[in-house]
C-alpha positions, 0 to 999 in steps of 0.5 A: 500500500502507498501511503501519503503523509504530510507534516508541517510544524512550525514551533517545536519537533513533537508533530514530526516525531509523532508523525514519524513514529506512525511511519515507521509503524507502517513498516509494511507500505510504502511512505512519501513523508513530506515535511515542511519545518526546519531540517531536522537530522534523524536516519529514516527506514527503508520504507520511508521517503523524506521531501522537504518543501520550501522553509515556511515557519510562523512567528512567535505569535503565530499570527503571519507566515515567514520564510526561513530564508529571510531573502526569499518573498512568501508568496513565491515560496507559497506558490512554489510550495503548492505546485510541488506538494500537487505534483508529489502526491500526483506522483506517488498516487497514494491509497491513503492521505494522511494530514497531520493536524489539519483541519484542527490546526495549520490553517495557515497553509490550506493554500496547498492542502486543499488542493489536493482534498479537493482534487481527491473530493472531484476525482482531479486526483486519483481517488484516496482514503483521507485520515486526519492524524491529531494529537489530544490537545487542541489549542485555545480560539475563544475570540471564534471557538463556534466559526472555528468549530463549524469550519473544521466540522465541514472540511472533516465531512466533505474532504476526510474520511476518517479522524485517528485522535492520538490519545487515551480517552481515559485520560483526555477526550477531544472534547474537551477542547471541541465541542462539535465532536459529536458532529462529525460524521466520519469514523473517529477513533482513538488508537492511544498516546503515540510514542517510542519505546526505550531500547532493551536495558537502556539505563544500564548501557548509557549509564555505563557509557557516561561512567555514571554509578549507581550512588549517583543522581542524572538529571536530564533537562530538555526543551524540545526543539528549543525554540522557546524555553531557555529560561528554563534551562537556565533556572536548572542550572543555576538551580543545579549548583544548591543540590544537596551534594549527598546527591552525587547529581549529573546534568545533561542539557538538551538545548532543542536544536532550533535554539539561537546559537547565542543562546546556546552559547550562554548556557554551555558556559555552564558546562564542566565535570558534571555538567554537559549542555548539547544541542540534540541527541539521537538517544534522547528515550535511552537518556531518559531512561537512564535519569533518575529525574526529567526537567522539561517541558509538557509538550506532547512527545517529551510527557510521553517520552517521559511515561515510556521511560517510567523516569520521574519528571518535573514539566513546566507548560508552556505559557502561550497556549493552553494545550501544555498545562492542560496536559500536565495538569491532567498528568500531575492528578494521575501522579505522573509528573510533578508541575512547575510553575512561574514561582518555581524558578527561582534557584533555591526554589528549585533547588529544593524541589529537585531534592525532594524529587530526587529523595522520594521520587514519584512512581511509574504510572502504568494504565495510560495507553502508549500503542498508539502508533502500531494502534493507528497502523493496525487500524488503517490496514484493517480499514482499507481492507475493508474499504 
């Protein structure tokens, strides 16, 4: 089977990592992924081809288009961007399309999605199985929540075929955050929260690798892609310094790999016997898997990532959207992660929180569904053969 996927994330890299967990779920098929954020340096299988369209990211307040190369103009890479996107999937002639997020979110770039609904819809296109890939949290549109709503109900029941919610509904439905669920008339489905697992013995190997006993204390801090955050990591290590010394503690950073490099310059000076800041690392699940204690974000992979590992963690939401403190929260009351808040940060502040984390760590949660990727690919191969 051919299968279609498009990607494009604009912030963080959790929609990409998701994404390609889901590709590499399909292992059986054939998969165009095609993506359209910042390169990300990752080794993709066999089955999996990769294109890039042209770099276009939003601002930092999510309201215009930018070019990532600042010297191009947005209305070329628009254009250029469209007839690219029409001519692969032409190409590839897919049995499944596989959006991710859109209608929910990314309406920014309809220009070249709908295209090629439409030309499915009217048979321009060859004829395909339309899924809506979504994660479990929708962002906050309180100033146009019902237009919102009811133009999403529309493109779902005129241009897809089916919506796979990437989410465990014992721990958070989709309708929380959208009311008109119950108006969309294609199959909606939950296959579980998407995420990779840990290698086999993961802990011992990379503990073993950075010559870390086991009198001694990792703290993994990260921050996603990194395009926001810093001052998080910076609260960590300044924090770091006023950790009870019976800890015998280890810090590895994790800047994101989309950090300004000023940035990661100020917190690599911060770097010496027991402290490493990095950029990104492809081991990232094993390093958490070797911690004793996680310092991030709540974003959608890392407070995955954080549960498959089973590692105790401390998450602070990022303030902009709801969709962070929603999640946290809601893994805070299950006794999963511990939420930091503004106040937190300040160095002794934290410093004793991390101690308190460290003596009585919190306990693995072990009821929250983790399959969603072999789930989402059981599902739709069982689909299209029934189709």
């Amino acid at each position: 089977m051919k299968i279609f996927q498009y990607c494009q994330y604009v912030l963080g890299i959790g929609h990409f990592f998701r994404t390609l967990e889901i590709s590499r779920a399909l292992a059986e098929h054939e998969i165009t992924l095609v993506t359209g954020g910042s390169d990300i340096d990752v080794e993709l299988p066999e089955h999996i081809h990769e294109v890039g369209l042209p770099g276009l990211e939003m601002d930092r307040d999510f309201k215009n288009l930018l070019a990532k190369n600042k010297a191009d103009s947005i209305v070329q890479i628009k254009r250029a961007r469209r007839q690219m996107l029409f001519d692969l999937y032409k190409k590839a002639s897919p049995d499944v399309f596989i959006v991710e997020l859109y209608p929910f979110g990314r309406r920014a770039f309809s220009f070249e999605i709908d295209p090629i609904l439409k030309g499915i819809r009217y048979q321009i296109l060859k004829p395909s199985q339309v899924i809506c890939s979504l994660r479990d949290i929708l962002v906050d549109r309180k100033k146009y929540q019902p237009s919102y709503e009811s133009k999403v109900v529309d493109l779902l029941n005129n241009y897809f075929d089916a919506l796979l919610i990437h989410s465990d509904p014992s721990l958070l439905k989709i309708d929380t955050t959208f009311s008109s669920i119950e108006q969309i008339r294609i199959p909606v489905v939950y296959t579980g929260f998407v995420t990779s697992k840990p290698v086999p013995n993961a802990r011992q190997h990379l503990r073993k690798k950075l010559g870390i006993e086991k009198n001694n204390k990792l703290i993994v801090a990260s921050l996603g892609g990194g395009k926001v955050g810093r001052s998080l990591l910076q609260a960590v290590l300044d924090a770091f310094q006023l950790i009870d010394a019976s800890h015998n503690c280890y810090l590895t950073v994790f800047t994101g790999p989309f950090m300004a490099q000023q940035d990661v310059d100020r917190l690599q000076k911060h770097s010496g016997k027991k402290i490493s800041v990095e950029r990104f690392t492809s081991e990232f699940l094993s390093y958490l898997a070797a911690a004793d204690l996680s310092i991030s974000m709540a974003g959608y992979n890392t407070c995955m990532n954080i549960l498959a590992a089973k590692v105790p963690a401390l998450v602070r939401p990022f303030s902009q959207n709801r969709e962070q403190r929603f999640r946290a929260e809601r893994l805070a009351e299950k006794g999963a992660v511990r939420v930091l808040n503004k106040h937190d940060l300040k160095p002794l502040r934290l410093a004793n929180i991390i101690d308190q984390m460290l003596t009585n760590p919190l306990k693995p949660v072990s009821d929250i569904d983790l399959d969603g990727a072999n789930k989402t690919a059981q599902w739709i191969q069982s689909w299209t053969r029934r189709k």
